[in-house]
C-alpha positions as CSV (number, residue, x, y, z in Angstrom):
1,X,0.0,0.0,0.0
2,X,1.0,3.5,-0.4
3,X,2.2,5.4,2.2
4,X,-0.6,7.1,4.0
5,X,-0.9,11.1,3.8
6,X,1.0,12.4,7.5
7,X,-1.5,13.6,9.8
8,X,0.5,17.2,9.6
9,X,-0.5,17.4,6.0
10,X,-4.0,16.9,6.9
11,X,-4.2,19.5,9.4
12,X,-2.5,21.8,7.2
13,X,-4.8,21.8,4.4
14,X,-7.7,21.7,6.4
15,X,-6.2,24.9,8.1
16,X,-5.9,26.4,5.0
17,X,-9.4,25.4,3.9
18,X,-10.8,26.9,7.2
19,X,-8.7,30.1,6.4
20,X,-10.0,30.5,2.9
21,X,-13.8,29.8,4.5
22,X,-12.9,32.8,7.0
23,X,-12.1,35.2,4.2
24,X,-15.0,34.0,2.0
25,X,-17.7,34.2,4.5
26,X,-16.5,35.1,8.0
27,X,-20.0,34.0,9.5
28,X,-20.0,30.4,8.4
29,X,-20.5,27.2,10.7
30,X,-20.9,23.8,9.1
31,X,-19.2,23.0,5.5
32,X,-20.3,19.4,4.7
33,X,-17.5,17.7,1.8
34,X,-18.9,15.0,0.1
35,X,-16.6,14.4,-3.5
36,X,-14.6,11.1,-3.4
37,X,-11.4,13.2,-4.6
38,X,-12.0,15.9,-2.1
39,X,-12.6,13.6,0.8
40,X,-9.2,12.2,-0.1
41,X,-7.3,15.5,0.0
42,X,-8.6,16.3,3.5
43,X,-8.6,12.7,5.6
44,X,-6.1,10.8,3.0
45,X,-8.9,8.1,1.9
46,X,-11.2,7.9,-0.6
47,X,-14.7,6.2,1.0
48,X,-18.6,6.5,1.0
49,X,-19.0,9.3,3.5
50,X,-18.8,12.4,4.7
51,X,-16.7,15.2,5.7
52,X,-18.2,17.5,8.2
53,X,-15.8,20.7,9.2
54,X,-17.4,23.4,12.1
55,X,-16.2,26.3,11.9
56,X,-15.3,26.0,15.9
57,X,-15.2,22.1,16.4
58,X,-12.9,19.3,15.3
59,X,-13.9,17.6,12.2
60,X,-15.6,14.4,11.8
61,X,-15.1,11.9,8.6
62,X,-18.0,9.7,8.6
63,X,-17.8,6.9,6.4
64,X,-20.8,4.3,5.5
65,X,-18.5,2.2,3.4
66,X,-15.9,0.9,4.1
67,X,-14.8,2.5,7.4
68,X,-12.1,-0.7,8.3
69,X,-10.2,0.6,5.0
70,X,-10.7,4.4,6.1
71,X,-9.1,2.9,9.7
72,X,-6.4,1.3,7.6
73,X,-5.7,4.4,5.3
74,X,-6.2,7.6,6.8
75,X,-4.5,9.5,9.4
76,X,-6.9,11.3,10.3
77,X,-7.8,12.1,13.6
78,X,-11.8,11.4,13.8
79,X,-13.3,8.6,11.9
80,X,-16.2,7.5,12.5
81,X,-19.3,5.0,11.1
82,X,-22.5,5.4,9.7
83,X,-25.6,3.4,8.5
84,X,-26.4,6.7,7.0
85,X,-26.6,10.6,7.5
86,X,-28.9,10.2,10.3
87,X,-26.2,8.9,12.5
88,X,-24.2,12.1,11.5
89,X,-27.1,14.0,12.4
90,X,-27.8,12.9,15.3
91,X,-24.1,13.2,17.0
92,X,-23.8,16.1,15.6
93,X,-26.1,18.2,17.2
94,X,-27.3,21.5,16.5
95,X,-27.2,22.3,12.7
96,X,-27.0,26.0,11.5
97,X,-29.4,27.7,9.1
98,X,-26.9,27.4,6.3
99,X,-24.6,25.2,5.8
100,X,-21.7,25.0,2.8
101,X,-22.0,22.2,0.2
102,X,-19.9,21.1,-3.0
103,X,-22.5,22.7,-5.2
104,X,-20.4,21.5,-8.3
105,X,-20.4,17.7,-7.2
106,X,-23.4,17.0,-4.7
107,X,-26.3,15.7,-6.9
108,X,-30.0,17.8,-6.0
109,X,-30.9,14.2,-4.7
110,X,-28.2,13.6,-2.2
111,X,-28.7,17.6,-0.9
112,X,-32.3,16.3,-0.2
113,X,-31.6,13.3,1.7
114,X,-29.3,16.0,3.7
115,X,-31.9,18.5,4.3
116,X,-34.1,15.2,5.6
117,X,-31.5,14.6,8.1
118,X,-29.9,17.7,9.4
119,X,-32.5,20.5,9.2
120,X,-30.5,23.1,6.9
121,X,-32.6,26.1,5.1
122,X,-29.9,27.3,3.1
123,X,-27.1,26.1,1.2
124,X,-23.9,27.9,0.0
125,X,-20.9,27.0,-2.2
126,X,-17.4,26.0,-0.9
127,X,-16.2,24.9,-4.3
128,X,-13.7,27.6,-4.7
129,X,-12.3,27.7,-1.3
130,X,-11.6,24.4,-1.7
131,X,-10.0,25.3,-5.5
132,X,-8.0,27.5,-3.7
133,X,-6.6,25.4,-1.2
134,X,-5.8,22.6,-3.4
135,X,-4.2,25.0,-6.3
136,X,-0.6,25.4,-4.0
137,X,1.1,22.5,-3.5
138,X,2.8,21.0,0.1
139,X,6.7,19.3,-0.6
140,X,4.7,16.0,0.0
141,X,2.3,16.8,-3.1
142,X,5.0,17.8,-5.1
143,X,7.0,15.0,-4.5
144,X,4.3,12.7,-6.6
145,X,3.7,15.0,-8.8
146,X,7.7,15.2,-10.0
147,X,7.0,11.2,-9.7
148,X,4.1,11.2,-11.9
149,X,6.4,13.7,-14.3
150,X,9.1,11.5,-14.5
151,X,6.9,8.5,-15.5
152,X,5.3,10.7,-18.3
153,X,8.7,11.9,-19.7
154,X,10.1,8.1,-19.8
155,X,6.9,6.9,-21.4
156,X,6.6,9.4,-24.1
157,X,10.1,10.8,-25.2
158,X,11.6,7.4,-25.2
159,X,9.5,4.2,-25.0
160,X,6.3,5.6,-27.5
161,X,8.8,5.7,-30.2
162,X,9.8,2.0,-29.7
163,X,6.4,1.3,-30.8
164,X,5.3,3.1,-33.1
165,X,5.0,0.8,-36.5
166,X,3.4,0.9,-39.9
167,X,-0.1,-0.3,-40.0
168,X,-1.1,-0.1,-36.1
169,X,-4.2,1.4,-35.4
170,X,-4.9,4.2,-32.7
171,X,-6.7,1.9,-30.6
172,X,-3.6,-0.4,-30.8
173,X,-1.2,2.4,-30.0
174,X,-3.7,3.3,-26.9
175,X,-3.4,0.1,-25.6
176,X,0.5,-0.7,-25.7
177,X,0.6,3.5,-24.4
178,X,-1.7,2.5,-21.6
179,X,0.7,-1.0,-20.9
180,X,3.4,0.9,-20.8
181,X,2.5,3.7,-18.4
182,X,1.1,1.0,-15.8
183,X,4.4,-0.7,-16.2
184,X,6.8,2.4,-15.4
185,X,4.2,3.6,-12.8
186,X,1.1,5.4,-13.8
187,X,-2.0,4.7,-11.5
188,X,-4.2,3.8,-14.0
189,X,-7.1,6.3,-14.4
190,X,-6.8,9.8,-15.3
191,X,-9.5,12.8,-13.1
192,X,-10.7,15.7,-14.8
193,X,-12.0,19.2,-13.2
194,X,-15.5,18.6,-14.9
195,X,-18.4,16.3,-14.3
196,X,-18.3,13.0,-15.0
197,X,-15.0,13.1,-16.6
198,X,-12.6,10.5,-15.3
199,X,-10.9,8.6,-18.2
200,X,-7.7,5.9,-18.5
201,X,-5.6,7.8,-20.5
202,X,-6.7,11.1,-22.6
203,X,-6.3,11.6,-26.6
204,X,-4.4,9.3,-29.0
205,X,-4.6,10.4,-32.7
206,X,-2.8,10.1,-36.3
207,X,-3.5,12.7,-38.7
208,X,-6.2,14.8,-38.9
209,X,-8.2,12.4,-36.5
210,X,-6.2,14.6,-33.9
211,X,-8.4,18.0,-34.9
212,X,-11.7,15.6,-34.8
213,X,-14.4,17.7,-32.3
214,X,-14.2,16.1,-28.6
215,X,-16.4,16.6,-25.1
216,X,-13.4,17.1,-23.4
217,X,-12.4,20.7,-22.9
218,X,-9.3,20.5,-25.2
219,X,-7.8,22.2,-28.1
220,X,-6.5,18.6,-29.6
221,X,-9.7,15.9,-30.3
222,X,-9.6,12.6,-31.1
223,X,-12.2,10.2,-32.5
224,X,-12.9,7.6,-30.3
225,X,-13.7,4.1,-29.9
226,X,-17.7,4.6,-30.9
227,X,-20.6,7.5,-30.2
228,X,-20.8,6.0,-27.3
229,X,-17.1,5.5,-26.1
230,X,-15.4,8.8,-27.8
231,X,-12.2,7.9,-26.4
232,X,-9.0,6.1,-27.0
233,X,-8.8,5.5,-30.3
234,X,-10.2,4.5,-33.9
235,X,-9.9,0.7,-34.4
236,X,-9.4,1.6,-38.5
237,X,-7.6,4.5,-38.3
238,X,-4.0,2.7,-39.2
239,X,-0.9,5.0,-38.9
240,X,0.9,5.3,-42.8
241,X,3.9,7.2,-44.2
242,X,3.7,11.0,-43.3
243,X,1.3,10.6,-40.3
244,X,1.7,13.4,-37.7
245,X,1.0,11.3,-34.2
246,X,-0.6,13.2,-31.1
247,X,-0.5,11.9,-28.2
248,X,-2.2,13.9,-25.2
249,X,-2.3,12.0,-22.0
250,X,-2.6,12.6,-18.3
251,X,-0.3,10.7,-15.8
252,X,-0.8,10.0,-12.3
253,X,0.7,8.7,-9.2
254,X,-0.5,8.1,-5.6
255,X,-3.2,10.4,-6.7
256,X,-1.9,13.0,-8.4
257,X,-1.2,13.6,-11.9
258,X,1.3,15.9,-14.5
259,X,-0.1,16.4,-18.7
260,X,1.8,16.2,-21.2
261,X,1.4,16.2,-25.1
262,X,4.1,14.9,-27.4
263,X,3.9,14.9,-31.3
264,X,5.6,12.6,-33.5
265,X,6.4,12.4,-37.4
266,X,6.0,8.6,-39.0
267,X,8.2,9.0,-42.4
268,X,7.7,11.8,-44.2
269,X,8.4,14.8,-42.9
270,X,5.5,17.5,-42.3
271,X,4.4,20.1,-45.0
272,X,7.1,23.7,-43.6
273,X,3.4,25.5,-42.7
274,X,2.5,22.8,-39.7
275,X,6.5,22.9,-38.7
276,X,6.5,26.8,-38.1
277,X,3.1,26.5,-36.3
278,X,4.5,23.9,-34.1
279,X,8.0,25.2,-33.3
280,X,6.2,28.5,-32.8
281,X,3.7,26.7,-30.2
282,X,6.7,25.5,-28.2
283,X,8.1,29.3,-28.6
284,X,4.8,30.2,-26.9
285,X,5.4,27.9,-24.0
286,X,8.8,28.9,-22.8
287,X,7.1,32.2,-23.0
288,X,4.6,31.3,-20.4
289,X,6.7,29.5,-18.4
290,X,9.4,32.2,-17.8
291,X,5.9,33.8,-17.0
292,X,5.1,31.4,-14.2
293,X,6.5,33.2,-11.2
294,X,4.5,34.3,-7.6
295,X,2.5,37.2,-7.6
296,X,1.8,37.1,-11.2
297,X,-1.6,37.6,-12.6
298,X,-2.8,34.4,-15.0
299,X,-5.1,36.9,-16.9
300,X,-2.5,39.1,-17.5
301,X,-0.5,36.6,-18.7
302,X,-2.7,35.5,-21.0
303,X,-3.1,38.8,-22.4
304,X,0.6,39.6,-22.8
305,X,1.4,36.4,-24.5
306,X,-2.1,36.5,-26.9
307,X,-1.3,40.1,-28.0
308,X,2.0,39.4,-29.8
309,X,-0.1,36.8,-32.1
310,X,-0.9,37.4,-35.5
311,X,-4.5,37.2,-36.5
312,X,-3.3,34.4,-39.2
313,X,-1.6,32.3,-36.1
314,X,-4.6,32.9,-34.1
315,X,-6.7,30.7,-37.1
316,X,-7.7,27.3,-35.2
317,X,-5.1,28.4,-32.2
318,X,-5.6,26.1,-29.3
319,X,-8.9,24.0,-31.5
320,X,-9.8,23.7,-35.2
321,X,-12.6,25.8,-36.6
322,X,-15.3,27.4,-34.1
323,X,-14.0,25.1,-31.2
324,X,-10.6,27.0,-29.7
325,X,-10.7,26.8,-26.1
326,X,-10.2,30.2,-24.2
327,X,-6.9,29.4,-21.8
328,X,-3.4,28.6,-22.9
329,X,-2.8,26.6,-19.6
330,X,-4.7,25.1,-16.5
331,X,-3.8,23.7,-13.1
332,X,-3.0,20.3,-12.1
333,X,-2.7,18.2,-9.1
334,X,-5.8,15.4,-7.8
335,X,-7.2,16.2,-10.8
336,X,-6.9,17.7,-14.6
337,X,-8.1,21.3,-15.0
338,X,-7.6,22.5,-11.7
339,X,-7.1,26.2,-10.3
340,X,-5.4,28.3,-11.7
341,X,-6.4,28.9,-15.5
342,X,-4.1,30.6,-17.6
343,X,-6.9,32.9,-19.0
344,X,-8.7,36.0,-18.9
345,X,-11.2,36.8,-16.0
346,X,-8.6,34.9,-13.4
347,X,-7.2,37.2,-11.4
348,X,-6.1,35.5,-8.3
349,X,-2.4,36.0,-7.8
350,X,0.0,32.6,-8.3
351,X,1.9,31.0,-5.9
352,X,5.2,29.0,-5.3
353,X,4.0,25.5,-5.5
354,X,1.3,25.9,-7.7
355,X,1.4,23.3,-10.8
356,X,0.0,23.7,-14.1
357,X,-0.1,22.2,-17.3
358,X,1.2,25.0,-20.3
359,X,-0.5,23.7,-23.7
360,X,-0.3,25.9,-26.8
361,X,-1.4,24.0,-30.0
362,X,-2.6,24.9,-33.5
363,X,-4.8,23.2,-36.1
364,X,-3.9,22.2,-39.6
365,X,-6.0,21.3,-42.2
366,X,-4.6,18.1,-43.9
367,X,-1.9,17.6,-41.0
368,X,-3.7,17.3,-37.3
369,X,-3.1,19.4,-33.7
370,X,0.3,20.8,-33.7
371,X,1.9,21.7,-30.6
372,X,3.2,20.7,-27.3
373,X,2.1,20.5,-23.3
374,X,4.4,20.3,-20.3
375,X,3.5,20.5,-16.3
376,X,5.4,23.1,-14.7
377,X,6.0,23.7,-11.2
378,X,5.6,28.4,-10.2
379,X,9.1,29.1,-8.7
380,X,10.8,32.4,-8.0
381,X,12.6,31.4,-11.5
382,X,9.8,31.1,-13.5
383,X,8.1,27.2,-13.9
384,X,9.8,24.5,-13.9
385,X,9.2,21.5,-16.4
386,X,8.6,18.6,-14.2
387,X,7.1,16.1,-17.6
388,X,10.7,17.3,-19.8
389,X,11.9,19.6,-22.5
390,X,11.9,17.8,-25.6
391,X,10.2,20.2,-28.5
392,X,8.3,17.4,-30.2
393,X,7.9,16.4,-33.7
394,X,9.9,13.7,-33.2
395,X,10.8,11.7,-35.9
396,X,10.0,8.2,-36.5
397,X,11.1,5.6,-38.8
């Protein structure tokens, strides 16, 4: 088993999290954190229950299933079981008027069956407090993430191109990808910061299968097994002479995850347009990352690194057509598409310790997504690649 998250680290983030609450609504009581991912940052295990934080008492995890492995797991200091939230209720004694929910992850349902049990009237939103606290990273945190980098850069700068052959499909290359992550480390599922989104990998795509339109909130696309299983990889798409590969994949260990996009060239070389869009990309992301430094706004960032681009770059920049996301970069950590977002409207000062994911790309017709994606870590020094530093376009065969 993994080593369990200290008991200091808990108490620190939930600290932190209490701190954040205090600044966001100094008259709060109760914050209730139901999320499986969430419950794990604060107690260290990922169960069926229920986090319950007073403002002025100790905490209590309840957990309905399984509380021996919550015992087993967690560190933290009160664990206790439940047949169900009336148990909760009941020990906990008087409710407030309001009390402060995952509004983003707590299904209308499940807030009823609370309201049945503990009273409430109102209910108010805690998702960005706990955002916030999550977006700066401890030394333990970091730790797995330069773990979970390391495991990325092996995977796709050197063992990727060992398998890459004429004739293999993208569900193919998905699979062996997928073997091969396992095999040097990864934990085997990838978390997104959006609903329902948990996947085993991310996008895997030859040619211009790599600009097909996806769900996920991506500039690259990819398309899929089936309508009904958009992921992984075409089982006819076969990989010929001239191919550009894209390969955009999360990477996680112990829970916590870097991103990283690498592009290869099978044969042929690529037409000189889709080369200057791509080594202009990675030009755009050691911008950024000499960018990444504390105290600095991400909005502005965005807007200093958008304004020196050309209105003929800016054509399918970061998507194809009508469906360009609006960031160049996102955070990272638990999950993909954390706090902060390299984009306008976030103006939240960054911190040492924060990780995110830089990805400028580019569409071209004919060719596929262009461009690259590192995870870097905001140092005094501007980020720090923690995924590696090749430039991409790699070339095969």
């Amino acid at each position: 088993m993994e080593s369990k998250v200290p008991a200091e680290e808990l108490e620190h983030r939930l600290s932190r999290f209490r701190r954040l609450m205090d600044d966001a609504d100094p008259g709060w009581e109760l914050a209730a954190i139901l999320s499986k991912v969430n419950l794990y940052y604060f107690t260290g295990t990922m169960q069926d229950g229920m986090l319950l934080v007073p403002r002025d008492k100790d905490p209590c995890l309840w957990v309905r299933r399984s509380y021996e492995r919550a015992m087993d797991e967690s560190n933290f200091s009160e664990i206790r079981p439940m047949r169900s939230y009336r148990d909760a209720a009941a020990a906990t004694g008087h409710v407030p008027a309001t009390i402060h929910l995952e509004t983003e992850q707590v299904p209308i349902a499940v807030c009823s069956r609370l309201r049945r049990h503990f009273s409430f009237g109102d209910v108010r939103a805690l998702d960005g407090e706990v955002a916030r606290a999550r977006a700066v990273k401890s030394p333990f945190e970091l730790a797995r993430i330069e773990q979970s980098g390391a495991v990325h850069r092996r995977v796709l700068e050197d063992r990727v191109p060992e398998v890459l052959r004429q004739g293999m499909t993208e569900a193919e290359l998905t699979t062996e990808v997928y073997s091969l992550m396992i095999e040097e480390g990864h934990h085997g599922i990838v978390r997104f910061g959006m609903f329902e989104s948990e996947i085993l990998l991310g996008l895997i795509g030859f040619g211009e299968s790599s600009i097909y339109p996806t769900y996920l909130d991506s500039p690259g696309g990819n398309a899929g097994m089936s309508p009904a299983v958009p992921l992984y990889g075409s089982r006819r798409r076969r990989l010929g002479d001239g191919d550009l590969v894209f390969v955009d994949i999360g990477c996680g260990v112990a829970g916590y995850h870097t991103d990283k996009t690498m592009t290869y060239v099978f044969g042929r070389e690529l037409p000189e347009e889709a080369v200057a869009a791509h080594e202009r990309c990675v030009a755009i992301q050691d911008a950024l990352a000499r960018l990444l430094v504390p105290s600095a706004c991400p909005s502005e960032i965005y807007e200093t690194v958008t304004a020196d681009l050309d209105p003929a770059f800016l054509e399918n920049f970061m998507g194809y057509g009508s469906r360009s996301v609006q960031f160049l970069g996102h955070g990272i950590g638990l999950e993909i598409a954390e706090s902060p977002v390299i984009a306008r409207g976030f103006f939240d000062p960054l911190e040492a310790g924060m990780t995110i994911a830089l990805e400028p790309k580019k569409g071209i017709t004919g060719v596929g997504m262009v461009g690259i994606e590192n995870t870097f870590v905001v140092e005094p020094g501007g980020g720090r690649s923690v995924t590696g530093r090749h430039p991409g376009l790699m070339p095969i065969g």
